[in-house]
py3Dmol code that shows the C-alpha trace and the ligand (Angstrom):
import py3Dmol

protein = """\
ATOM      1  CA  UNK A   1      23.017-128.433 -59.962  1.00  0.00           C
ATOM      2  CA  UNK A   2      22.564-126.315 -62.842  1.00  0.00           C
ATOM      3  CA  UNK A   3      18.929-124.298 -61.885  1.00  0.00           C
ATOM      4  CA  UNK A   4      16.248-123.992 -64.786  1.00  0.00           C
ATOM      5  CA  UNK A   5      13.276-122.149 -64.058  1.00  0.00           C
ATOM      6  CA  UNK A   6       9.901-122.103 -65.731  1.00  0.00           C
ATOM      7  CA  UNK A   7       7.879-119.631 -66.990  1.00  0.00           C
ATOM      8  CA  UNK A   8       4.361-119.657 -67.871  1.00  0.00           C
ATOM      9  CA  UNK A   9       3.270-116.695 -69.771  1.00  0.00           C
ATOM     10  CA  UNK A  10      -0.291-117.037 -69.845  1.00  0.00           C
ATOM     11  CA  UNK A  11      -2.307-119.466 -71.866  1.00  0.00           C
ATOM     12  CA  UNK A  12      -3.215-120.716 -74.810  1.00  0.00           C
ATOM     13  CA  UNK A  13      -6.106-122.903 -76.483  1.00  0.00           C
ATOM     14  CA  UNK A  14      -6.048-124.925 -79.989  1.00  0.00           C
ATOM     15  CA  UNK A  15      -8.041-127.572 -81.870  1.00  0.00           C
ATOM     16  CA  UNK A  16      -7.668-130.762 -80.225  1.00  0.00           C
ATOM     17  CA  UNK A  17      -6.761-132.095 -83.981  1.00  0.00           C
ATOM     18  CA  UNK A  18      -3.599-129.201 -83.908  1.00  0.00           C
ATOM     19  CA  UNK A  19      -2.356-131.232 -80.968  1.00  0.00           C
ATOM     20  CA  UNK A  20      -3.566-135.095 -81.556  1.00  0.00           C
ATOM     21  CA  UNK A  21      -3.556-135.137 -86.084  1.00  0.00           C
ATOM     22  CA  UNK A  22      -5.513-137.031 -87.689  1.00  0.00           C
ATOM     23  CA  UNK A  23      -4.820-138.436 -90.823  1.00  0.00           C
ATOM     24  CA  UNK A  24      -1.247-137.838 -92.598  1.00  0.00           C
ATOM     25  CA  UNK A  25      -0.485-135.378 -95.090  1.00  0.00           C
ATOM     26  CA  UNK A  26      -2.753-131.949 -95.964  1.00  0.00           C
ATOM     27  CA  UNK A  27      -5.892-134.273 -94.312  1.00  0.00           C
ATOM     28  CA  UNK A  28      -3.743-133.941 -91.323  1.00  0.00           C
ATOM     29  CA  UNK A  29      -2.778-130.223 -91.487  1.00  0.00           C
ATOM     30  CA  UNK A  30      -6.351-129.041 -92.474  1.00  0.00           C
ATOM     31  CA  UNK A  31      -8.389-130.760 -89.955  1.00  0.00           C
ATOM     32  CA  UNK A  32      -8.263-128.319 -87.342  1.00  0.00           C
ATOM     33  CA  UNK A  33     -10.111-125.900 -89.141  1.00  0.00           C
ATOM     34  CA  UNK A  34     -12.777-128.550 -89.636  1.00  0.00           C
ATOM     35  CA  UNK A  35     -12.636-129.120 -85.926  1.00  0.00           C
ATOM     36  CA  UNK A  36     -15.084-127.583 -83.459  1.00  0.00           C
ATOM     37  CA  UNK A  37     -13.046-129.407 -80.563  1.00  0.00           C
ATOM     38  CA  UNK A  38     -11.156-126.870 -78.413  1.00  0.00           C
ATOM     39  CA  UNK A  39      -8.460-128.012 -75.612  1.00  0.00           C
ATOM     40  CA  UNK A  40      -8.723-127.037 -72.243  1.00  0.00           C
ATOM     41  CA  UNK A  41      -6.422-124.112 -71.738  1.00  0.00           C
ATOM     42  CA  UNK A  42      -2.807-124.971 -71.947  1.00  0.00           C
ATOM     43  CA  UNK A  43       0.225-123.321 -70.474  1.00  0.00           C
ATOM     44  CA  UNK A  44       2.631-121.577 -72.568  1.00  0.00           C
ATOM     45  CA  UNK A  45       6.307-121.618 -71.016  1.00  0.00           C
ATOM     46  CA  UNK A  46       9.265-119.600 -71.041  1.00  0.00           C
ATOM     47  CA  UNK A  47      12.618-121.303 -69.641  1.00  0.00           C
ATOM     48  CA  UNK A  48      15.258-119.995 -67.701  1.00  0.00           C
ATOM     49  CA  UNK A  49      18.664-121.692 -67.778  1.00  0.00           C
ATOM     50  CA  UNK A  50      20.977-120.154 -64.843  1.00  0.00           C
ATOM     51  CA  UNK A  51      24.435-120.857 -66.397  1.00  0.00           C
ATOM     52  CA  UNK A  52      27.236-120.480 -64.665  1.00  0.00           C
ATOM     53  CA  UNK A  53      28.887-118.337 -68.039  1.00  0.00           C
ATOM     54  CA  UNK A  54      25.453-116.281 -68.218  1.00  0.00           C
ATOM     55  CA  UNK A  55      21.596-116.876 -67.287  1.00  0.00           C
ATOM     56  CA  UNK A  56      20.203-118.179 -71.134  1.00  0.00           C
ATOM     57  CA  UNK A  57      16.405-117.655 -71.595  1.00  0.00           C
ATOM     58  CA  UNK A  58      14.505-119.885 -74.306  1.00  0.00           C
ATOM     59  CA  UNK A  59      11.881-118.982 -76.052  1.00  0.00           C
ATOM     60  CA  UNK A  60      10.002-115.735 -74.961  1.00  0.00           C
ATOM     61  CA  UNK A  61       6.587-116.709 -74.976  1.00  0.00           C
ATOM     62  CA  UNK A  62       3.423-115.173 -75.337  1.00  0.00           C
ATOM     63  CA  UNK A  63       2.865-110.926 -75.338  1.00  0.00           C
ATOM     64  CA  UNK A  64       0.048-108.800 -74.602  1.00  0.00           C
ATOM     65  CA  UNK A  65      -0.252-108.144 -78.084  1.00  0.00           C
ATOM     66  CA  UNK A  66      -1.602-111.771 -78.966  1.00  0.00           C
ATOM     67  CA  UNK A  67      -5.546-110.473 -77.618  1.00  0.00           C
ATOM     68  CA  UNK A  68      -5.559-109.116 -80.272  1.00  0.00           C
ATOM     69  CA  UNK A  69      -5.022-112.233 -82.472  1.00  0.00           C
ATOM     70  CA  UNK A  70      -9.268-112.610 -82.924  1.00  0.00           C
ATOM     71  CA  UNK A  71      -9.274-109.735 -85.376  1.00  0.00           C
ATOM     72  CA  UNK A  72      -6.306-110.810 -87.457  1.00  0.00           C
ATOM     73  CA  UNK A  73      -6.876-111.524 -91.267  1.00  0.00           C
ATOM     74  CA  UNK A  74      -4.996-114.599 -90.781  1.00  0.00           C
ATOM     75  CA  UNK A  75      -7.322-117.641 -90.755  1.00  0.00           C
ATOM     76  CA  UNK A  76      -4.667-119.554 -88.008  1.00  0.00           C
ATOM     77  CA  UNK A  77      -4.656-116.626 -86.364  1.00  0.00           C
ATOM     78  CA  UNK A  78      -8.277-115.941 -86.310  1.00  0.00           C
ATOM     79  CA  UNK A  79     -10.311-119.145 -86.004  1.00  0.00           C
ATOM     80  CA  UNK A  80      -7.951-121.645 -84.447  1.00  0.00           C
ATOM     81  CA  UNK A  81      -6.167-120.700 -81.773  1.00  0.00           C
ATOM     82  CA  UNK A  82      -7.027-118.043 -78.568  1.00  0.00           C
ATOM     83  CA  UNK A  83      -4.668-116.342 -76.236  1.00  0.00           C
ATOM     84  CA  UNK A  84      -4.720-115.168 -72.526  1.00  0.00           C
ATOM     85  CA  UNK A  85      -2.009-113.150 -71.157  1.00  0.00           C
ATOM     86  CA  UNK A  86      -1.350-110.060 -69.722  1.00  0.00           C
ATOM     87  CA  UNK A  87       1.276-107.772 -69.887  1.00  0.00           C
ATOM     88  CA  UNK A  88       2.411-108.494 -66.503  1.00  0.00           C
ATOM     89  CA  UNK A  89       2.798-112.481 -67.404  1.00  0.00           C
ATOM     90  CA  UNK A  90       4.975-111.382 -70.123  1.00  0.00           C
ATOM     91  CA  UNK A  91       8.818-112.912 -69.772  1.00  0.00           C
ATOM     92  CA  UNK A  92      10.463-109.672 -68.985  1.00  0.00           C
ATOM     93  CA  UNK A  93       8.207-108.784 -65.744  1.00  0.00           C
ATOM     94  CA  UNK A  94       8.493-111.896 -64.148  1.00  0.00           C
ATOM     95  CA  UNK A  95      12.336-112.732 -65.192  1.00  0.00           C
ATOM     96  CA  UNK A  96      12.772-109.226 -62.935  1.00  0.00           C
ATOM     97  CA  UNK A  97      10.346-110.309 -59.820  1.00  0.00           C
ATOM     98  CA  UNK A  98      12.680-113.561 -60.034  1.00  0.00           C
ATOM     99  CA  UNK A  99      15.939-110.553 -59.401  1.00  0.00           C
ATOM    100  CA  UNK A 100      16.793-110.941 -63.422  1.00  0.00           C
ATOM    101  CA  UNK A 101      16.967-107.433 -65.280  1.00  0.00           C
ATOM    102  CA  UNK A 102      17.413-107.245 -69.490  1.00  0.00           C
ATOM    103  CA  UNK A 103      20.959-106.855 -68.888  1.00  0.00           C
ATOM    104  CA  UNK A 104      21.603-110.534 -67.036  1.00  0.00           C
ATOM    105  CA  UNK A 105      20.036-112.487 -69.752  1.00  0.00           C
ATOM    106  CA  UNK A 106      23.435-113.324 -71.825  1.00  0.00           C
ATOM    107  CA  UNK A 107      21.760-115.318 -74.617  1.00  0.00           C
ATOM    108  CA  UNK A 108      18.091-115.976 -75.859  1.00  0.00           C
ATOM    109  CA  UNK A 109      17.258-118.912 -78.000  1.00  0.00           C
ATOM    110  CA  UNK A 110      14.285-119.698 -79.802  1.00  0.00           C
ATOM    111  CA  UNK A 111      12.999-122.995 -80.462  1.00  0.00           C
ATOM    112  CA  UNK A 112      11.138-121.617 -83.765  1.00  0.00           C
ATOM    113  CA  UNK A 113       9.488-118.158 -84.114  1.00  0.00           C
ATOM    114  CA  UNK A 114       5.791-119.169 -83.953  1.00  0.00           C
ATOM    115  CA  UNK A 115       3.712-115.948 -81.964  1.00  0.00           C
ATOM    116  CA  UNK A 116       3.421-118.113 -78.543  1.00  0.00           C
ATOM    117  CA  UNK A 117       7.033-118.090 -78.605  1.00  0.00           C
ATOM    118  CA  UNK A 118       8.353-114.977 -80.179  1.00  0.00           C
ATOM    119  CA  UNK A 119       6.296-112.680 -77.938  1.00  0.00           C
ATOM    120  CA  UNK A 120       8.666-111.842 -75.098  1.00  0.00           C
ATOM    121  CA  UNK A 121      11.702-110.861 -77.562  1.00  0.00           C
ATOM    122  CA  UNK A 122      10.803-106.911 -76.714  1.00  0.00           C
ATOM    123  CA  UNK A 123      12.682-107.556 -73.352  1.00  0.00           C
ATOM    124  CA  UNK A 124      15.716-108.478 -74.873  1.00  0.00           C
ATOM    125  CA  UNK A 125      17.251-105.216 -76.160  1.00  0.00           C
ATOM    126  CA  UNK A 126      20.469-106.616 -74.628  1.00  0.00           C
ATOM    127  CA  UNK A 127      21.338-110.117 -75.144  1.00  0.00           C
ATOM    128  CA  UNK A 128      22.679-112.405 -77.812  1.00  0.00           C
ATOM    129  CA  UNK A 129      19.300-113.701 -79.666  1.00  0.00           C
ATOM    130  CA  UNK A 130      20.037-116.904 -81.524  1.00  0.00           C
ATOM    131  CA  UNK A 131      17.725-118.591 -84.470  1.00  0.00           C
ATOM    132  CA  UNK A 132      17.709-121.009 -86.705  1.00  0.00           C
ATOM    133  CA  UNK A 133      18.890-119.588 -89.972  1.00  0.00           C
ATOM    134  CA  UNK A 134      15.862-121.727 -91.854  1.00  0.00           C
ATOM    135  CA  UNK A 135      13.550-120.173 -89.447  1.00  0.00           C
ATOM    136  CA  UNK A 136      14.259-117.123 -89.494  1.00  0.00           C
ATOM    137  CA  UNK A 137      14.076-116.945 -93.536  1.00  0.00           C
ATOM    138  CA  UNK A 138      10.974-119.181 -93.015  1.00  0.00           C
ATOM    139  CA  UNK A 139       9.437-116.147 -90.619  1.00  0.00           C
ATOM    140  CA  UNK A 140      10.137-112.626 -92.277  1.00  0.00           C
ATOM    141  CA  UNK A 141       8.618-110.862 -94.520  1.00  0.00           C
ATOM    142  CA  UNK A 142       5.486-110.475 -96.024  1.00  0.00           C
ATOM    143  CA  UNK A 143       5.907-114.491 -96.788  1.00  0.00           C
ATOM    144  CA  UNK A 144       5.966-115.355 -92.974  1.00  0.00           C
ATOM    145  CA  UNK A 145       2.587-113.578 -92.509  1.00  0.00           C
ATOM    146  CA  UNK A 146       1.211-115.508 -94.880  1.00  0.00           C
ATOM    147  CA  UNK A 147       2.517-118.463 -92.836  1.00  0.00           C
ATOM    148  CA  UNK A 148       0.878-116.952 -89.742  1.00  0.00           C
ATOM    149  CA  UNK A 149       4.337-115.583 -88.011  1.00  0.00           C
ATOM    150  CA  UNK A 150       4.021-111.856 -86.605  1.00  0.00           C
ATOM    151  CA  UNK A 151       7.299-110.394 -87.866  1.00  0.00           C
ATOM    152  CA  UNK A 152       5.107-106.913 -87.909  1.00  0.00           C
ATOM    153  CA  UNK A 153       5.242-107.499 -84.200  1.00  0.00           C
ATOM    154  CA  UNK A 154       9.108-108.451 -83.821  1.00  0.00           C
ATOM    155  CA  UNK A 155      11.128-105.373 -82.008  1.00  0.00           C
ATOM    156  CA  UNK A 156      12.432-102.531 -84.105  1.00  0.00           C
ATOM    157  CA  UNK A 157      16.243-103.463 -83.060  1.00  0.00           C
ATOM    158  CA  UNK A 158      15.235-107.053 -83.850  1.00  0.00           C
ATOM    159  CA  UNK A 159      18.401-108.308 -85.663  1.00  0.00           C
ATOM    160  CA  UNK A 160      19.434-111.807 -84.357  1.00  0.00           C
ATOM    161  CA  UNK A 161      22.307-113.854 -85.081  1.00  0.00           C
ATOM    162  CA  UNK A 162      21.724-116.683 -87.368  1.00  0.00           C
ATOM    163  CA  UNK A 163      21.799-120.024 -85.616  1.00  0.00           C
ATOM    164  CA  UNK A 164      23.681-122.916 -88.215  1.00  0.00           C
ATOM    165  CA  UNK A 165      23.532-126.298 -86.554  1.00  0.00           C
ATOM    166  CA  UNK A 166      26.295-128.251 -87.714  1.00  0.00           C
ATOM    167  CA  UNK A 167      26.007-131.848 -89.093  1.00  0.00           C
ATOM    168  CA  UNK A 168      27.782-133.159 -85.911  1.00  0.00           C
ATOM    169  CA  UNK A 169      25.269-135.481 -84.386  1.00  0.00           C
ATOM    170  CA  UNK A 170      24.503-135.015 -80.365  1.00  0.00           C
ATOM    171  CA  UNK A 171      22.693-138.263 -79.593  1.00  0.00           C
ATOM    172  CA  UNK A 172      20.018-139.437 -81.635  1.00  0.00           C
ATOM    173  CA  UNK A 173      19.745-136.241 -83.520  1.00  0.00           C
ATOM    174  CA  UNK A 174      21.778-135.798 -86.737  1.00  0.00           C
ATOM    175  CA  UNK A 175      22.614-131.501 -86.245  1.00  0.00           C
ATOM    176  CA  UNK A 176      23.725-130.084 -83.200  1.00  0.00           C
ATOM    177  CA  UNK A 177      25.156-127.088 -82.056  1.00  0.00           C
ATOM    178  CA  UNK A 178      26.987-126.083 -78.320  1.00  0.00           C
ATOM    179  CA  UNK A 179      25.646-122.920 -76.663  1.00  0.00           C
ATOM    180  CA  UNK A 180      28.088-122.799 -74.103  1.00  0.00           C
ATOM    181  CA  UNK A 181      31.969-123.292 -73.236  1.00  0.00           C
ATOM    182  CA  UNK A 182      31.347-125.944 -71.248  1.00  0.00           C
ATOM    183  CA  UNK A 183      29.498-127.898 -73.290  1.00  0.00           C
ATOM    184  CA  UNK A 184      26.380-128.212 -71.247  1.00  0.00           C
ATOM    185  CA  UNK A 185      23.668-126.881 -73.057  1.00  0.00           C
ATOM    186  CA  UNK A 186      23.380-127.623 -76.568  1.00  0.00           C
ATOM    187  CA  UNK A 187      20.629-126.667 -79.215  1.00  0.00           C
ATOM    188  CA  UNK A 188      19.717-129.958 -81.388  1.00  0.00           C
ATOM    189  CA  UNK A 189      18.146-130.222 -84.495  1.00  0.00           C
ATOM    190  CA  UNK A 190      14.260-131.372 -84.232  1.00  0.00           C
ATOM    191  CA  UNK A 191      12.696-130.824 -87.292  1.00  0.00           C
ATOM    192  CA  UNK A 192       8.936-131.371 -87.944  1.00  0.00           C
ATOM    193  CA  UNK A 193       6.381-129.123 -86.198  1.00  0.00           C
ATOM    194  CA  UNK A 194       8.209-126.564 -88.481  1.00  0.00           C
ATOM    195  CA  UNK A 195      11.106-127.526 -90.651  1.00  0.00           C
ATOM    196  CA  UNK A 196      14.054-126.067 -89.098  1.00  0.00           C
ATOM    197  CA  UNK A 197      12.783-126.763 -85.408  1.00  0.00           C
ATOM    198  CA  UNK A 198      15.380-126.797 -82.205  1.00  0.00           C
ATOM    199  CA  UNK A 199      15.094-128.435 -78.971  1.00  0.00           C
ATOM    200  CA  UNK A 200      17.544-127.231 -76.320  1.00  0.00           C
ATOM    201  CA  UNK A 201      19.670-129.823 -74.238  1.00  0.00           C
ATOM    202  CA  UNK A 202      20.719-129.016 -70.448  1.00  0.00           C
ATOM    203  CA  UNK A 203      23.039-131.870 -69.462  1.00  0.00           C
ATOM    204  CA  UNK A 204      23.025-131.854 -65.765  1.00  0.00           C
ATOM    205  CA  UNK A 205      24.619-134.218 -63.233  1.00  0.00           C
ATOM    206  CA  UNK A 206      23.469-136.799 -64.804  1.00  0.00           C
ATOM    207  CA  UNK A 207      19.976-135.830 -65.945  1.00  0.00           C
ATOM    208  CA  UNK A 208      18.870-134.525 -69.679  1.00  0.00           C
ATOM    209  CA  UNK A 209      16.217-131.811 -69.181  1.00  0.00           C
ATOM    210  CA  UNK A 210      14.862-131.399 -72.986  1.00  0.00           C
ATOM    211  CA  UNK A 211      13.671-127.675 -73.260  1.00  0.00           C
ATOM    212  CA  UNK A 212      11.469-129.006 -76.226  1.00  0.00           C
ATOM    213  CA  UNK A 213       9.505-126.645 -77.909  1.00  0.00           C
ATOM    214  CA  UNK A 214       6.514-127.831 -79.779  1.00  0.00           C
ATOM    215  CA  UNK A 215       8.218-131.315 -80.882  1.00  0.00           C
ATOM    216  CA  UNK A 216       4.239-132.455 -79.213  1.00  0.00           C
ATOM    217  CA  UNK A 217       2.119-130.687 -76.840  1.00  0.00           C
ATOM    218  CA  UNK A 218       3.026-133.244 -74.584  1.00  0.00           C
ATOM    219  CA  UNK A 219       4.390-136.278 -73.126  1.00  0.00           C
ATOM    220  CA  UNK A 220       1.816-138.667 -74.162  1.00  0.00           C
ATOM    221  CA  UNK A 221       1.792-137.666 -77.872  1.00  0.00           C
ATOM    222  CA  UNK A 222       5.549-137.991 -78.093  1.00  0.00           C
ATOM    223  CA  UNK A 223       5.624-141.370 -76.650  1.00  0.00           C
ATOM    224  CA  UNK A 224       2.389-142.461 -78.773  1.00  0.00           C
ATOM    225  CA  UNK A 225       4.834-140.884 -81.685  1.00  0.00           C
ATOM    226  CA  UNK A 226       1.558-138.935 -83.248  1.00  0.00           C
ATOM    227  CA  UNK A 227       2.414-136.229 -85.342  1.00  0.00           C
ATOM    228  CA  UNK A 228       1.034-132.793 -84.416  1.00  0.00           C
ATOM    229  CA  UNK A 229      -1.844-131.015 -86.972  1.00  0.00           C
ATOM    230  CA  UNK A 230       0.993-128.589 -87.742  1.00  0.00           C
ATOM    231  CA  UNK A 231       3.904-130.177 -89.021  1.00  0.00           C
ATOM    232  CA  UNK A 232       4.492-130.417 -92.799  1.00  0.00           C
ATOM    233  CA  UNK A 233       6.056-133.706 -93.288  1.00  0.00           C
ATOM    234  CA  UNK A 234       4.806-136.483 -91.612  1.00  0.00           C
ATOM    235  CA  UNK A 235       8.253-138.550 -91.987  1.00  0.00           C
ATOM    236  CA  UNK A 236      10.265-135.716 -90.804  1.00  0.00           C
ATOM    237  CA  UNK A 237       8.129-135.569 -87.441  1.00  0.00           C
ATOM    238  CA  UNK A 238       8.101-138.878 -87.067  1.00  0.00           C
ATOM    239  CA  UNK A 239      11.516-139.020 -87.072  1.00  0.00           C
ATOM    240  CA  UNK A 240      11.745-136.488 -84.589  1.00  0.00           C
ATOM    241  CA  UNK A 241       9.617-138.384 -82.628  1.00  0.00           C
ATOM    242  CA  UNK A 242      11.796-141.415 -82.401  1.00  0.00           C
ATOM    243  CA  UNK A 243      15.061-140.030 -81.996  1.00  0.00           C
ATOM    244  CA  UNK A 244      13.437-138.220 -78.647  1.00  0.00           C
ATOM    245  CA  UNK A 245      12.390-141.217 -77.438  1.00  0.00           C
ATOM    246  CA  UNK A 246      15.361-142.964 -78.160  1.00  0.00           C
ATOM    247  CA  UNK A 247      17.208-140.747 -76.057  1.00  0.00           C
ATOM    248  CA  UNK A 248      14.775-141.218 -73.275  1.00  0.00           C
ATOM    249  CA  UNK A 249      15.856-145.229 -73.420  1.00  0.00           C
ATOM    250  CA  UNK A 250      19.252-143.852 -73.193  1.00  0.00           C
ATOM    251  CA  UNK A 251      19.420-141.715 -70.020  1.00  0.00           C
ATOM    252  CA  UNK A 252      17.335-140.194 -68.186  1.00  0.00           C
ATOM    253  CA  UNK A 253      15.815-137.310 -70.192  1.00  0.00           C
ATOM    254  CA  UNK A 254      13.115-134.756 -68.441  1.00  0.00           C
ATOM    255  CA  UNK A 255      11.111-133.479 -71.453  1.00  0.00           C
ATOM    256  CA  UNK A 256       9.581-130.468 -71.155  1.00  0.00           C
ATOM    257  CA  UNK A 257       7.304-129.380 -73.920  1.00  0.00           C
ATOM    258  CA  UNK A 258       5.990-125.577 -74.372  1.00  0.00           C
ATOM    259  CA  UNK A 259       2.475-126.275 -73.950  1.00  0.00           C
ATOM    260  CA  UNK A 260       1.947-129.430 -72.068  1.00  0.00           C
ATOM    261  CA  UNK A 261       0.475-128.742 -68.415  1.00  0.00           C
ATOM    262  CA  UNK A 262       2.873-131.202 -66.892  1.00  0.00           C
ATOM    263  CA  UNK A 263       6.011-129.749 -67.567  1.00  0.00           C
ATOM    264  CA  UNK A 264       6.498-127.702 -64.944  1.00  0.00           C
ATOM    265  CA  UNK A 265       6.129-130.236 -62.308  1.00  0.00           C
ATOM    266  CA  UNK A 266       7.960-132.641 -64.360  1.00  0.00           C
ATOM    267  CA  UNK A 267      11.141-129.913 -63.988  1.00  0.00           C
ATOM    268  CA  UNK A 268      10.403-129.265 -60.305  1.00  0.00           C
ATOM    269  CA  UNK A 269      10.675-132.570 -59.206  1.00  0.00           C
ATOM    270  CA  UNK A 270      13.178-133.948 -62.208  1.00  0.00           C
ATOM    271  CA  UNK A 271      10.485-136.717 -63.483  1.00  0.00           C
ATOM    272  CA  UNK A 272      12.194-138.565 -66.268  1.00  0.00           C
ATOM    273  CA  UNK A 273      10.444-139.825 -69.469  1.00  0.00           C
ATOM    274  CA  UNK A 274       9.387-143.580 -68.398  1.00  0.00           C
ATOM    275  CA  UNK A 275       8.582-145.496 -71.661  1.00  0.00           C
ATOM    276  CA  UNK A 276       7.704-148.595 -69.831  1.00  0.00           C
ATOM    277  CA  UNK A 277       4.176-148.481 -70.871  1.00  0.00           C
ATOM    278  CA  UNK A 278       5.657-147.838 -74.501  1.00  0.00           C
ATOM    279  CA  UNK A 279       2.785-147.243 -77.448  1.00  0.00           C
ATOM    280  CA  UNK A 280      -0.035-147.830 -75.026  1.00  0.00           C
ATOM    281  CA  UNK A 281       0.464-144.444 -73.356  1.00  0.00           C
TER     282      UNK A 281
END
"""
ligand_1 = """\
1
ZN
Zn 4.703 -123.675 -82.710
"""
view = py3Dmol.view(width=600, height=400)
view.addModel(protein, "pdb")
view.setStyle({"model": 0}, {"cartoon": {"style": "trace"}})
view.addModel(ligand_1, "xyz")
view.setStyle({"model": 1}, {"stick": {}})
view.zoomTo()
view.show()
């Protein structure tokens, strides 16, 4: 059995209309700022794929640096969303207590390059980082601040290699892209919460654990199909929606969102999506 570990670097909280939107459209993406509803604090995970060809690490998560997030002139940034981490819940500290030093990690993917998830990347001097080509143009530059990305905060030697899925379908999702020889673990295309989105796939004995990203901020919302308060196009999220739960109905899929406080048990103990309750959930 192929071993994938979780990470939780530290915390985050958001608008409870960032994770549950309301409305469609600009109604949709500008409610949280009109919301004084906070979430309880949510996890924010790192994951840790021990490949037999070379340990792959997904997303990085959050870094110290976030605290700092308050005082940005960003309105995201400022108003809507609050961090808790410290430096020693940063990826790279606790990939070594698990025995894993910056030279082991082989390959680092990232499911977008939103600051919960790009905040680790300064303990990867060493490995292969891979991104979405439409992310990555989506995320530099004086045009990603304004989008509320840190590139300011990306590492000096930051340079990674662009990421092209290619229109072969993998499932239920129309671009796809194999990370490793074997064929096992394979970045699909999962476009809403920002438009060039990945999930990563770990086909194992059997079992489809769905490193997700921020498709939802959790189970629930992806098998109510509710669009986040982030995502641009409703349709496109939708979409994304269905085609995860379609593979659900089609084998037995463990989906593991970034933020969603189950997750990590979920992985531990290999607890498949059950849509048996369908929309009621
Ligand atoms: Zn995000």
């Amino acid at each position: 059995m192929m071993k994938v570990h979780a990470i939780q670097t530290g915390t985050v909280r958001i608008k409870s209309a960032q994770v549950e939107g309301r409305g469609r459209g600009l109604r949709r993406r500008l409610a949280p700022f009109a919301d004084r509803q906070w979430t309880e604090w949510l996890p924010t995970y790192a994951w840790v794929i021990d490949h037999p060809e070379g340990i792959i690490v997904v997303d990085t998560g959050q870094g110290a640096h976030l605290l700092d997030s308050g005082k940005s002139l960003h309105p995201y940034l400022r108003w809507e969303v609050a961090f808790r981490v410290d430096a020693e819940e940063e990826v790279g500290p606790q990939l070594r207590a698990l025995g894993v030093g910056p030279r082991d990690v082989k390959q680092v993917v990232l499911t977008h390059l939103h600051v919960d998830h790009d905040g680790g990347l300064g303990h990867f001097p060493h490995s292969e980082i891979l991104v979405a080509r439409g992310e990555l143009r989506t995320a530099r530059g004086w045009a990603g601040r304004l989008r509320g990305y840190l590139p300011n905060r990306w590492p000096s030697w930051f340079s990674p290699v662009p990421l092209d899925l290619t229109a072969e379908p993998w499932g239920p999702f129309a671009a796809s892209r194999r990370l490793t020889k074997a064929g096992n673990v394979i970045a699909v295309a999962t476009p809403g919460h920002t438009a060039d989105h990945l999930s990563v796939v770990v086909e194992d004995e059997g079992t489809t654990v769905f490193l997700a990203g921020d498709t939802s901020y959790n189970e629930q919302r992806m098998l109510a199909g509710q669009v986040d308060g982030v995502s641009a196009n409703d349709d496109l999220a939708s979409a994304t929606l269905d085609a995860i739960k379609h593979l659900a109905r089609t084998r037995p899929t463990v989906y593991l969102p970034t933020h969603d406080p189950e997750s990590a048990g979920r992985l531990t103990s290999r607890r498949v999506v059950d849509d048996s309750g369908g929309a009621a959930r």
